[in-house]
N, C-alpha and C positions, 0 to 999 in steps of 0.2 A: 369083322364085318361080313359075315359067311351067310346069314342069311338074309344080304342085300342084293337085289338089282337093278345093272345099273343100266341105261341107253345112253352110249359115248360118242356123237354126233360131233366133236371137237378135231378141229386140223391142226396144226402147228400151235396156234393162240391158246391151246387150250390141256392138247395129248397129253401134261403131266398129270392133270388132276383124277383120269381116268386110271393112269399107272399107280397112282397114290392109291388108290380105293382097291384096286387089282391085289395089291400087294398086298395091301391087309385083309384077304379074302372075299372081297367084292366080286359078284360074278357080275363082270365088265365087258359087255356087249358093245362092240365098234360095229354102229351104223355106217356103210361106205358103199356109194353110188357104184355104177358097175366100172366105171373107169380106176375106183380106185381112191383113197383120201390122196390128198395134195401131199400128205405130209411123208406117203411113200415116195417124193421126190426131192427130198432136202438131204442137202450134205451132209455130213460123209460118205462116202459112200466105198462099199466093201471091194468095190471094182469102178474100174474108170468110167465103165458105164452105166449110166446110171437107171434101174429100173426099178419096180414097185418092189421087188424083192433082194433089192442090192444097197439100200439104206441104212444107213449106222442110226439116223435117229430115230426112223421109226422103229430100228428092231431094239432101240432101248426103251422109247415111251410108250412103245406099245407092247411091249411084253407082259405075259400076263392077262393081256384080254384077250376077247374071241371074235371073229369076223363073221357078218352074214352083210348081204348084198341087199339090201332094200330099197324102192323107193317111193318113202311117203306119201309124193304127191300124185301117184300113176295107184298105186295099190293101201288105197285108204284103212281098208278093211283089217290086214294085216298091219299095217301102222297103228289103228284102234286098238289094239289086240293086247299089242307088244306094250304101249303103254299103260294098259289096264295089267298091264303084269308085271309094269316097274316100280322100282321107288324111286330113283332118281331119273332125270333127264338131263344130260349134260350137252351145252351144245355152243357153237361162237361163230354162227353165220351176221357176218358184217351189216350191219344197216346201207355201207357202201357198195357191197356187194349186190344188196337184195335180198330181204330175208321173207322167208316163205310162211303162205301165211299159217299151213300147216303147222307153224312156232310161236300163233299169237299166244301170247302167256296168259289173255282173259278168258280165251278160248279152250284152254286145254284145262287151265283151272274149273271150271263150269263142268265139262267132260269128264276129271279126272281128278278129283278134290284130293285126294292122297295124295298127288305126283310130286314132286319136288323136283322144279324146274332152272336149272341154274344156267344162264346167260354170260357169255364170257366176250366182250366188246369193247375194242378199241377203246373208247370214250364215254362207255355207256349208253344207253339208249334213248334218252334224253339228253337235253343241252344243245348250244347252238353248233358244238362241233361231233354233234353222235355221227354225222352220216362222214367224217372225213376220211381220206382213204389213209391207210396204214404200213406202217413198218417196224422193223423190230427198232431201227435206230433213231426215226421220228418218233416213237411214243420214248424211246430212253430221254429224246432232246425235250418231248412235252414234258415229264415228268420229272427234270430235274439232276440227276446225276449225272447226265450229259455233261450238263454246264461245268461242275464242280470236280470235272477229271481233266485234266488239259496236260498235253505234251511238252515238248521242251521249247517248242516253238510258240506254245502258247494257246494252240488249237485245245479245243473241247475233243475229248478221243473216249469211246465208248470199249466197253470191255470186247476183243476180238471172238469170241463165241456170243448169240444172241443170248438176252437176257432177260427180257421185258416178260416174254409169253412164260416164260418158267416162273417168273414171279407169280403172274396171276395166276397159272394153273395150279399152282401149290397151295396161293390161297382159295381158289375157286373149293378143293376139296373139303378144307376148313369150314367154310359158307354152308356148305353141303350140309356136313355134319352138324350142324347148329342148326338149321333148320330142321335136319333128320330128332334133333334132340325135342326138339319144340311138338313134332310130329307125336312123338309117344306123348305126351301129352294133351294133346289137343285130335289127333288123328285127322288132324288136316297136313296139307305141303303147300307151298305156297310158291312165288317167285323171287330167285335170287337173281339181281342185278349188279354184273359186277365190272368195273371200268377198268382196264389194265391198266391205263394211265394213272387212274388214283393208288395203285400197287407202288408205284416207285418214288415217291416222294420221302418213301422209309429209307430208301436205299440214300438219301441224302443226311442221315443223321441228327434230324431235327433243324438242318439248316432253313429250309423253307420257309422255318418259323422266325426266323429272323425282320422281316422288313415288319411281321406282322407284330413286334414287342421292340421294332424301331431300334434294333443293333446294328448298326449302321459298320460297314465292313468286319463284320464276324467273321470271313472267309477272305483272310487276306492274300494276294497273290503278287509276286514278282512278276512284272512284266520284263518284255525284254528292253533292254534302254535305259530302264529305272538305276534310279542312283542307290546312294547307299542305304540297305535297309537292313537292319538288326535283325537277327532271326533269333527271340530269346526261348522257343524252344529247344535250339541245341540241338536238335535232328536235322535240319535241315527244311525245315516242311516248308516254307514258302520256294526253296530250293528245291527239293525234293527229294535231297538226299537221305532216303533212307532204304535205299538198294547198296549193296554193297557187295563187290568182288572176294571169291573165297576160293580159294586154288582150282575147286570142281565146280562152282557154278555161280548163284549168287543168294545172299542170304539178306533177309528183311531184318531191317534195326532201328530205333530210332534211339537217339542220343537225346535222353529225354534231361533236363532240371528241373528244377521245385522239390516242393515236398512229397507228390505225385509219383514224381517220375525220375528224379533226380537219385535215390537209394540203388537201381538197376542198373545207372551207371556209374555210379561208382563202384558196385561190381564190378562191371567190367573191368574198371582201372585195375580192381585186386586180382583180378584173372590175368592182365596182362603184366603185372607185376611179376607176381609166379610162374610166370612162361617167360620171364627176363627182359621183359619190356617195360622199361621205365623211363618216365622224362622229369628233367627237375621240377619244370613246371606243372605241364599237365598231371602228372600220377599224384601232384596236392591238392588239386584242386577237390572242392564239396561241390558235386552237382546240387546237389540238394537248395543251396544256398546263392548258386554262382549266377541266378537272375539277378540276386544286388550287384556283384562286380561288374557286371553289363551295365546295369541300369546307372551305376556312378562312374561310369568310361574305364572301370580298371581291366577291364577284358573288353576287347575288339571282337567285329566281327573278321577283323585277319586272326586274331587267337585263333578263331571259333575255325576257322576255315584250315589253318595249322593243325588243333586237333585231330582235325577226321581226316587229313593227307596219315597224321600218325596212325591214329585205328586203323585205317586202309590197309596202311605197310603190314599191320599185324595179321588184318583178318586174313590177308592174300596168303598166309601161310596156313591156313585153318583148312579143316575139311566140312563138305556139307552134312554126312553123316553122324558127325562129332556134335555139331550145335543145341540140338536138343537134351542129350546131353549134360550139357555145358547151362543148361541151363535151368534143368531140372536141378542138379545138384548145385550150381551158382547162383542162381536167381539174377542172370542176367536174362533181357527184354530181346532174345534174338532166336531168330526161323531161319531154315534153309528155306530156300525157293523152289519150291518141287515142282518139276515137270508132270505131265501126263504119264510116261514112262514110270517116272518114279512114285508115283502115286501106285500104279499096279503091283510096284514090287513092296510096298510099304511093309516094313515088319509090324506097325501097330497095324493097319488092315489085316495084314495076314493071322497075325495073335486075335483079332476078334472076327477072323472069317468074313469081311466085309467084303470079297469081292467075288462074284459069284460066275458061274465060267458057264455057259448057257449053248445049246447047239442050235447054228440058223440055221437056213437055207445055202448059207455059202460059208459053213464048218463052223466050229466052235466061236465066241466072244466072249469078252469078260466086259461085265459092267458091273457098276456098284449096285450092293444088296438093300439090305430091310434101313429103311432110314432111324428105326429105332428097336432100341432089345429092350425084353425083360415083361410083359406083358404074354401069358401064356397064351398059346396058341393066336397070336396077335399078330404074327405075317407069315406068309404061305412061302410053299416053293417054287423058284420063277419058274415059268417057262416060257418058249419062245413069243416072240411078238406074231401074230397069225398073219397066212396067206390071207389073200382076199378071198372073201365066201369061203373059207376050212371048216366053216361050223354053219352053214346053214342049217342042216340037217337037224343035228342035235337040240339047238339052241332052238327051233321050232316046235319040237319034239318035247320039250322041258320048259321052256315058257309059255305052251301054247295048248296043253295039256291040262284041261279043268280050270277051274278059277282059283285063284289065290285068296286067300284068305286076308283082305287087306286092315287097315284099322278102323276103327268108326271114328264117326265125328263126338266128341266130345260133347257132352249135355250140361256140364258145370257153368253155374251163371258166372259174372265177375270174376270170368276166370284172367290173370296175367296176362298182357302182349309181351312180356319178356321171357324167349324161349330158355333163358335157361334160370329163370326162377327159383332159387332152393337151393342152388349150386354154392357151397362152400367154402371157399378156395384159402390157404395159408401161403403168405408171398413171400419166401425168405430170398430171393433172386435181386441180383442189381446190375445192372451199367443198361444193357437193352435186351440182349437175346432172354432172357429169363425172363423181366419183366414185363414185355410185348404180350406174352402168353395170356400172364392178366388179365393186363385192360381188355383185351376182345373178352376175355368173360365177364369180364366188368358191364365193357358196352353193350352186354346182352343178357344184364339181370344179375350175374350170380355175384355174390358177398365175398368180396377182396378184401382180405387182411395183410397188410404190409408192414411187415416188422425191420427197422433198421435201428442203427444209431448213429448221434450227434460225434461221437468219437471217433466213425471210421464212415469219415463223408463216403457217400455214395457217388461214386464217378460221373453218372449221368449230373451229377446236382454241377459241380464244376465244368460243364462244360460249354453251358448257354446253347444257346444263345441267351442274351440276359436283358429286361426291359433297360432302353437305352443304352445299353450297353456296359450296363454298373453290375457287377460282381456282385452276385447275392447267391447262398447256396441255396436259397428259398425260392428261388425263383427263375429257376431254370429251362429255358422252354424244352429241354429235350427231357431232362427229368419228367416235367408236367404230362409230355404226350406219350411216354413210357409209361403212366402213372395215374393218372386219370382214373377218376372213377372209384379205386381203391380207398379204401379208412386206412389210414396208422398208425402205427403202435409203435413207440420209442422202448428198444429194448437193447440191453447192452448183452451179448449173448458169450461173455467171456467169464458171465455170474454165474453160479449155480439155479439162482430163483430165477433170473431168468428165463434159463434154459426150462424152468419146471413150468414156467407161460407158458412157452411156444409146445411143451407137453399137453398141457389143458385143452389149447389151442386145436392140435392134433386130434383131440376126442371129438369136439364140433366140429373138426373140417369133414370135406369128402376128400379134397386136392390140397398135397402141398407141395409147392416149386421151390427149386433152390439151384443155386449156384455157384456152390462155391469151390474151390480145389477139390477135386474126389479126395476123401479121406478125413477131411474133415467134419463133418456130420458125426464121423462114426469116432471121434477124438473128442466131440461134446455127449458123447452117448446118445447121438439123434439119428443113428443110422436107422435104415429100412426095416432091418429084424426087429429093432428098438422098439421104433411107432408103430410097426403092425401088430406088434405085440399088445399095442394098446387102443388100435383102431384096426379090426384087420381088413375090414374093406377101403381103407384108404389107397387110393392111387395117389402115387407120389413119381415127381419126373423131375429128373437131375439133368442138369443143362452144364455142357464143360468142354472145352475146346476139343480133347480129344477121347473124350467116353471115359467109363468109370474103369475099366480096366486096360490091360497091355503094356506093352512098358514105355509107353507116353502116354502112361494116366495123369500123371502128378506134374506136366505140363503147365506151367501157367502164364499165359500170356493173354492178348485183347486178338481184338478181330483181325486187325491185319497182320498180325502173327496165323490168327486162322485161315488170312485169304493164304500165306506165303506155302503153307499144310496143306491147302486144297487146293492147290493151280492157280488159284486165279492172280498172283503177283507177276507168271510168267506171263501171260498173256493181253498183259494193257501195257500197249507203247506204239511209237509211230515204227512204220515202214522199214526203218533206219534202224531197229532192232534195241532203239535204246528206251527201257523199261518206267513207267509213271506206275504204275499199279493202281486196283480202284481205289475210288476213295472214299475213305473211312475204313472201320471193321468190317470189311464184308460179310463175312459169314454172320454177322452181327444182325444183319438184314434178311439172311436165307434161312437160317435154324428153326427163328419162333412158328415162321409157317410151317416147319412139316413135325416142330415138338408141338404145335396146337392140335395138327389133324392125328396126330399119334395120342394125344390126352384126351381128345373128343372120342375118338372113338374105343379105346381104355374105358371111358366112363357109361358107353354104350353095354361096352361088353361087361360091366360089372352089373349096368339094371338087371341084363338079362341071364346072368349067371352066380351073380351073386359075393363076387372076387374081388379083390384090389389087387393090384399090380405094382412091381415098382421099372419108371418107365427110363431107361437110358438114353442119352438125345448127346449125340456128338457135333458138336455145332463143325468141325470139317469133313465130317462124313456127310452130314448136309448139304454142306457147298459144294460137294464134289457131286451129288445129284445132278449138282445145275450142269455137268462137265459129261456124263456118262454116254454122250456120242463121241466124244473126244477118245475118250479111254475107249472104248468100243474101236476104236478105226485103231489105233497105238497097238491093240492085239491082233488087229487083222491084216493093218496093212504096214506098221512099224513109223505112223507117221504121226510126227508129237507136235501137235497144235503150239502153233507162236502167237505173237503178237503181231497183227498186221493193219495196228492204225485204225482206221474205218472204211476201210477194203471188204469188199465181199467178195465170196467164194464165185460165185452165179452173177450177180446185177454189177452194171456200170453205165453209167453211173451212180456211187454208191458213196457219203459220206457229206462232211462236215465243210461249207466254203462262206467265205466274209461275205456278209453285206453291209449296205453302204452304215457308217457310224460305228462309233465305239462299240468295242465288242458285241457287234452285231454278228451272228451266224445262223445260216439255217442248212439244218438235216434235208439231204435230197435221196431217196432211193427209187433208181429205175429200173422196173421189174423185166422186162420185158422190149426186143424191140418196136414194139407200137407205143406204149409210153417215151421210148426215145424218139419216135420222129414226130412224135408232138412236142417234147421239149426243143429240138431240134428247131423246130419250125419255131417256136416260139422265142429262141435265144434268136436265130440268125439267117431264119427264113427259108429256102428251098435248098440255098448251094450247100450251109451246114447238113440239113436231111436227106442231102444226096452225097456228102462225102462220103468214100468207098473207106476208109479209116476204122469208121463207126458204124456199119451199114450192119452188124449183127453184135451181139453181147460177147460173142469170144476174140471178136475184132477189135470191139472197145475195152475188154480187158487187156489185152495184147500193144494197144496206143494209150493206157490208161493217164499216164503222167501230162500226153499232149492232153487227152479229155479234161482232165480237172482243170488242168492250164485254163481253157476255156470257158467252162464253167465258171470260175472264180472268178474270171475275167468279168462276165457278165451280172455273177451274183451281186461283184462289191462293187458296183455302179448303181444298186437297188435297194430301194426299203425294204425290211424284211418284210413287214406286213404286207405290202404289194406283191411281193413272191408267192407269200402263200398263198392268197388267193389267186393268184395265177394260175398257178401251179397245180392247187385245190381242183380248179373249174376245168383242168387239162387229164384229171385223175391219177395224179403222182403225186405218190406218199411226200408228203415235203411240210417240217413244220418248225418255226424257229427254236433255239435252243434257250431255252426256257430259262431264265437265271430268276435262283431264287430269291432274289426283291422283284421279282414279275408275277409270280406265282398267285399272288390275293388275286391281281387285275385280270387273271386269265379266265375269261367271260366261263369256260368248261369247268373249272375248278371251281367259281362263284356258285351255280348255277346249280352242280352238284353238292356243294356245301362240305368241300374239303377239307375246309379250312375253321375250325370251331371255334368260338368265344365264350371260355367257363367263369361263372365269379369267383375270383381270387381273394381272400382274407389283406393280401400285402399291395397288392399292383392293382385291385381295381378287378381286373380280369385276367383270365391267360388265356393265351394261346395253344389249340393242340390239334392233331389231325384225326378227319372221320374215318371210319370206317371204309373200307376202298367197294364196298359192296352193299346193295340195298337188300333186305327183307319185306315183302309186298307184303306180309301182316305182321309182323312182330320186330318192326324197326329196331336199330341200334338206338341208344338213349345217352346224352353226356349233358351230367346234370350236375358231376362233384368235380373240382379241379384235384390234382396232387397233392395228397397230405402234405403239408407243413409239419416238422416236428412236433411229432406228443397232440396232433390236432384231437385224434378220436382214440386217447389210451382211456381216457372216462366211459367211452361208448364201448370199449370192447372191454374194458376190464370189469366194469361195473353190469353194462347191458348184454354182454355176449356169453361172458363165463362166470357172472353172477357174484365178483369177488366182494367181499366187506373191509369195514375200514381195518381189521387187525392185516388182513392180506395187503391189501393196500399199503401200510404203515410199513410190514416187513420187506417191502418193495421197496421202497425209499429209503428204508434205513441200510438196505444191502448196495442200495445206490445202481440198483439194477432199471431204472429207468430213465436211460437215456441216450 
């Protein structure tokens, strides 16, 4: 990205996307008023006190760009200037805030026809909740994985590091680059519109899509009180149990049955066999099978709950550094639970150099590195996050210096509104992280070819949500909105002729994704060397829990094996220190965005140099992006980020309380003492907003247990809708916790068109999710639903790669497709 620039106008909602682009050689210009961005005053912080220069997250999101002082609306001239000398403009001034008009996007457009202006807002800028005020834990409750995490008491409980802004800033960069792609084409930029809140509905795993294909309790939960309920996953999930004590910490597992899940652990039983642990009963049992002995009463759930008191006994002898392991050479389904600590000392970071040791202002830090390898000269060397105004000078001097040579506008008639038009893509990737990558190419023109087979179901297809709730692997809402858009091609890829398609394949693509175990490409003869031997401009990006090399290549587990690898299983649980973890595969929801903005701009740097690359994407190296303030303070100050509920660092009050009705709750965060003595006033009059208790934010975090008392007290006497707009009209972030059978009805999700309806061949229709970001001239398009087996192997084998019937015939007859 080295001959980009960028204008990074972004606080906290935004700073990743600007670090994204820095890192891959974007020269990333942070516009900051003279006081300072906001975001030099967020936790952690290197010393107790906290000042524009003593920040853990600025000196990690902002590392890498450069600071100069401007301000647009006093010194127009030079604001003119600066944007006639960029390519992007990145920026996430609130509409609640007040956004300046300096930022109208019809106006800069008009002024500035190249610019490429990307918007990073709450709610988007449209809809009837664009102008609501914000927080990181009210957009987690608007969007959904709020709802779908809850503690042991039953509470909704958010990941204890913010999460929401790093989603969109990650994709905000992606957005970028799609646009930027359409640019060399057309030599215009246009405006990107992008909602943080439409960002998290991924992080729910396709459940959202449920009320909308009528699965009526797809996400079932124990409550507390509830009688007896069979848990026939054998993990624990309605339970929870899939944390588990190991002599030095605690390790992720889930004691999975079926034919899925059930071969892992019976593993395990042969593992515990062999370490002298045997039970008459249990070490006979067939996970694989043991959903019938449930389902005909011959196993209880007290077996079920007997089991895992045994596993316990065993694993409490085990070490955390052994698991991996254990599991690399066992093929059992189990993670240590790494802290932030141990994440720094990681032997797989360390064997692929992933953590890079950087000098502030207040001595060295270590943060995580390049989110992707293998793309030559594809990310720079960091260096520090800038003082305020350290580059006026220069960056005047070199932006400001003759005119730039920009693009023209394009003179082709009937030219495409799809920016990436021509784009070739080979999808050999399945369950989400791989396949996510896709569909955005998809939903922006370029030809998806999706190669699976009917012999080795695709995870996403079993997992639903499912129309009414009936088991179809055809018809899977999270398959579908993984999937979208893409044609497919039924291939059995354990044939030889097979394998010689997805060769063919390879000569017409530009891009091909895959996911599977490192090592195995290169065991069908499909390695990298292989295909570029036969395509050498082909970029190719391997997607794999922990990267294609080090000695946790060969790794294979799912996402919350990925969260347990990257921190994040340490850090979701109440107060009380006992552990939920998020839910789902985390990392499953972090990857595709920063393996897209690494292939997007991969395909950049091949127009203009003429290269393929082959692109490595560690889906917990990823995740751990979202962490690297965390890790940042653990080197400087030795203090390892826990789980605290939905407690904040700064605001109180800050979290999760009932209103009145069934699982009713709404997200409250109060910034500030003036939004407290509005609330204040508005819960319980003058004598609450004169209690000396609560009379400043380090007071109410110091009485926080009586505060929430109060709170809760008040909330679960209330409608939730009545709260919020209360709450709304008083300027505190407050929004209820979204549960995904609400999601269609949510007027912001309608409004924006979240939420898609494609024709389906089996169902009539399906359901899949938009886009979380608009394009002001080259919209997203979702016009195909997810292949059905074998739907378009005539279209591709016939219409793509031109084969005839002896080809054809010798395909059928090797029984290679299917």
């Amino acid at each position: 990205m080295r001959p980009y620039r960028v204008l990074d106008l972004c606080d906290h909602r935004g700073l990743l996307a600007g670090h994204m682009l820095a890192q891959m050689g974007a020269d990333v210009v942070q516009v900051e008023p003279e006081r300072g961005n906001p975001a030099r005053q967020l936790a952690p912080f290197a010393q107790d006190w906290p000042d524009g220069d003593q920040s853990l997250f600025w000196a990690t999101y902002a590392a890498g760009k450069r600071s100069i002082v401007v301000d647009p609306g006093r010194d127009e001239a030079l604001w003119e200037r600066l944007l006639q000398s960029a390519d992007l403009l990145i920026e996430s001034f609130t509409p609640a805030q007040g956004r300046p008009s300096w930022l109208d996007p019809r106006v800069l457009a008009e002024r500035h026809p190249h610019l490429i202006h990307v918007s990073i807002t709450p709610f988007g800028l449209e809809g009837s909740k664009h102008d609501w005020p914000d927080s990181e834990i009210t957009l987690w409750a608007a969007g959904g994985p709020l709802w779908l995490t809850r503690g042991h008491d039953d509470r909704p409980l958010r990941i204890s590091v913010p999460q929401a802004y790093l989603h969109a800033g990650a994709t905000a960069a992606s957005a970028a680059l799609i646009a930027l792609a359409d640019r060399t084409r057309t030599g215009l930029g246009q405006h990107v519109d992008l909602a943080i809140v439409q960002t998290l509905p991924q992080c729910t795993l396709g459940a959202v899509l449920a009320e909308g294909v009528a699965h009526a309790d797809f996400v079932p939960r124990r409550k507390p009180g509830d009688d007896h309920v069979v848990d026939l996953s054998g993990s624990g999930s309605i339970t929870r149990k899939s944390k588990w004590t190991v002599s030095d910490g605690l390790a992720e597992m889930h004691l999975g049955i079926g034919l899925a899940a059930g071969p892992a652990s019976n593993k395990l039983m042969t593992w515990m066999r062999d370490e002298g642990w045997f039970h008459p009963t249990f070490s006979n049992w067939d996970w694989s099978t043991l959903h019938e002995n449930i389902l005909a009463g011959d196993v209880s759930e007290a077996d079920l709950d007997a089991v895992r008191v045994w596993v316990q006994s065993f694993l409490a002898t085990r070490h955390k550094d052994e698991l991996v392991g254990v599991a690399i050479q066992r093929g059992v389904r189990i993670a240590p639970i790494l802290t932030v600590a141990d994440l720094a000392e990681s032997p797989q970071f360390a064997a692929r150099d992933f953590i890079d040791t950087i000098d502030g202002p207040f001595g060295p830090y270590r943060m995580p590195g390049a989110f992707a390898r293998g793309c030559p000269d594809g990310f720079v060397q960091p260096r520090p996050a800038p003082r305020l105004g350290e580059h006026d000078a220069e960056v005047r001097d070199e932006w400001l210096a003759g005119r730039r040579s920009l693009p023209a506008p394009a003179v082709a008639h009937n030219m495409s509104d799809r920016p990436l038009e021509g784009l070739k893509v080979l999808d050999l990737a399945w369950v989400v992280a791989g396949p996510l990558m896709g569909r955005t190419l998809a939903d922006f023109g370029a030809a998806v070819v999706r190669v699976e087979s009917s012999r080795r179901v695709e995870t996403a297809r079993v997992m639903g949500p499912f129309p009414h709730g009936q088991y179809d692997v055809q018809q899977s809402a999270l398959f579908e909105t993984c999937n979208a858009g893409k044609l497919g091609l039924s291939l059995d890829l354990s044939k030889e002729p097979a394998r010689d398609v997805v060769r063919d394949l390879v000569r017409w693509a530009d891009v091909l994704v895959e996911s599977f175990t490192p090592g195995q490409m290169a065991k069908w003869n499909l390695s990298y060397e292989e295909l570029r031997a036969i395509n050498p401009e082909l970029v190719m990006v391997s997607t794999s829990l922990s990267g294609q090399d080090g000695p946790n290549a060969r790794y294979s587990g799912y996402g919350n094996h990925g969260a347990a690898l990257s921190g994040f299983q340490y850090i979701v649980g109440g107060p009380d220190g006992r552990l939920a973890g998020p839910y789902g595969p985390y990392t499953d929801f972090v990857a595709p965005r920063f393996g897209l903005a690494a292939l997007l701009a991969a395909l950049d740097y091949r127009r203009r140099i003429g290269k393929g690359c082959h692109l490595d994407i560690s889906q917990v190296e990823a995740g751990v992006q979202f962490l690297a303030p965390q890790i940042a303070a653990c080197s400087v100050t030795g203090e390892i980020q826990g789980a605290v509920g939905n407690r904040d660092a700064l605001m109180a009050p800050h979290g999760v309380f009932r209103a009145a009705g069934e699982d009713q709750w709404i997200a409250i965060a109060v910034e500030n003492d003036g939004q407290w003595r509005d609330l204040a006033l508005l819960m319980g009059g003058a004598s609450l907003e004169r209690d000396e208790r609560f009379a400043t934010a380090q007071m109410r975090r110091a009485h926080v247990d009586e505060l929430e008392a109060i709170v809760e007290d008040w909330t679960a006497a209330r409608d939730v809708q009545w709260l919020e707009q209360s709450l709304r009209r008083c300027g505190i972030p407050a929004h209820r916790v979204q549960s995904i059978y609400g999601m269609g009805a949510d007027p912001q999700m309608r409004e924006r068109e979240h939420l898609v309806r494609v024709d389906h061949p089996l169902s009539g229709t399906a359901m899949i999710e938009a886009a979380p970001f608009r394009l002001s001239r080259t919209p997203a398009r979702y016009e195909l639903c997810a292949p059905p087996y074998g739907r378009d192997n005539d279209r591709v084998l016939r219409g793509i790669l031109g084969y005839g019937k002896d080809r054809l015939d010798a395909l059928a007859t090797a029984d290679a497709l299917a």
